[in-house]
N, C-alpha and C positions, 0 to 999 in steps of 0.2 A: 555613500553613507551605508553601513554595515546594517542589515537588517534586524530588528530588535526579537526578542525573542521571547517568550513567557515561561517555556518550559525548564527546569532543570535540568542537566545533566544527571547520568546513574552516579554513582559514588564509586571513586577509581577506582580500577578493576574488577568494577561489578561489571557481569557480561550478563548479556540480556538474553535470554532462551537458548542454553545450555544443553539442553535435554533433548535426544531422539525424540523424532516423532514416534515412531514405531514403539516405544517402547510407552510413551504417552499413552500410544493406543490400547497396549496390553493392559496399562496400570486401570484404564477408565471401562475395558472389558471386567475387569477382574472389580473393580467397586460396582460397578454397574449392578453383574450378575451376582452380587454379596458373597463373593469368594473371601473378601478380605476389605479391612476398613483404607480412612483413607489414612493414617501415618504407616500400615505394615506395604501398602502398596506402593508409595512416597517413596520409601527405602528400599523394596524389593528393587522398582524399577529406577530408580534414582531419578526422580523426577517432582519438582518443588509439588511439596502438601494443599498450597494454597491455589495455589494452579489446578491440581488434580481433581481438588474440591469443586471450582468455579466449572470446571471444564466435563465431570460427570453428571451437571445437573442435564435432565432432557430437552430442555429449551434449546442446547447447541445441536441437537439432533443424531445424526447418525455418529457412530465411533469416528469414522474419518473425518467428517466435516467437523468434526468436535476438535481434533487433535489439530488441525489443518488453519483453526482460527487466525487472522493477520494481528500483527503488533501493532498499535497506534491507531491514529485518526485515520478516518475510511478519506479517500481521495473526493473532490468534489464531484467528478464527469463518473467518476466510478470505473469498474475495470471493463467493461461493453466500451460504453461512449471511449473511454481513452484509446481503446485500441481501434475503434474508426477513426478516431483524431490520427491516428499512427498510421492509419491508412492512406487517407486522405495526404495528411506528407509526404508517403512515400508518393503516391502517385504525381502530386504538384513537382516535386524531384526527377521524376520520372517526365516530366514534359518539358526537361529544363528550365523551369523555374525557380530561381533561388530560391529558398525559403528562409525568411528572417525572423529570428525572436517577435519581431514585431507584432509579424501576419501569424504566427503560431499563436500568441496570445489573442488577436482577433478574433482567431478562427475556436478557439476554446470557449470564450465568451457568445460567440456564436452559436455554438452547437449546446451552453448551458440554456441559452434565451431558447430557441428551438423545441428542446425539449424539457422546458417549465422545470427548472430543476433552480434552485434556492441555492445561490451562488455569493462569493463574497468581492466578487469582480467590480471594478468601478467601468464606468462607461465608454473608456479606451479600452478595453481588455482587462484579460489577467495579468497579474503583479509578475513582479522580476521573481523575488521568490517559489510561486508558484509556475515559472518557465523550467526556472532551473533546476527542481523536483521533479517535474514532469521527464525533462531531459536528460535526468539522471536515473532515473524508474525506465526510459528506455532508449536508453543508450547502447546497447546493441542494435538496435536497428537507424536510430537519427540521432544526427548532429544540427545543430542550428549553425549555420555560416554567417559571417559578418558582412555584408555586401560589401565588393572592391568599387572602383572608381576606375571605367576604361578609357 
């Protein structure tokens, strides 16, 4: 069964963050330090108005970490915790142990419990969905194997 979804899709061929960073970064230096407002710096740098607005306020902190902000919903384990999950993988790999969807979702739910972190796992693990999100964010380094029959 196809997993349900709540979000819309963008509206065809709207693309989603278009716009250099770098040039993001000029445009929120240059509002910042009141060189220029935000629709002359929108067009100077070609980079959306409403973004440029949300993204010069100080709350997002320095110019890079402003420009640098991620699209979407923050992961649950976060980017620390996931990349010890991706550790841990690799090493259970590394001792020749298959590693199956199964135990990767164990071992996620496990490391949420651990460190008191406000998860949406039920008490076998994390969902199918959330394997295969995980698995696709890093996929350069792990694949999950199907276990064979010897």
């Amino acid at each position: 069964m196809p997993s349900k979804r709540s979000w819309k899709r963008a509206a065809k061929g709207k693309k989603i963050r278009q716009y250099n960073q770098e040039n993001m970064e000029k445009a929120i230096n240059a509002v910042r330090s009141r060189e220029m407002g935000y629709m002359k710096a929108s067009s100077l740098f070609g980079v959306p108005r409403t973004t440029l607005h949300r993204l010069s306020n100080p709350k997002y902190g320095d110019v890079h970490s402003a420009s640098s902000v991620k699209v979407g919903r923050p992961t649950v384990l976060g980017d620390q915790l996931e990349e010890q999950l991706v550790e841990d993988c690799l090493k259970m790999e590394g001792d020749f142990s298959d590693l199956t969807r199964k135990d990767l979702k164990r071992m996620a739910l496990a490391m949420a419990i651990k460190n008191k972190l406000p998860h949406p796992f039920n008490d076998h693990g994390a969902g199918k969905k959330w394997c295969k999100l995980f698995l696709e964010r890093h996929k350069d380094r792990l694949s999950a194997r199907k276990p064979t029959e010897t």
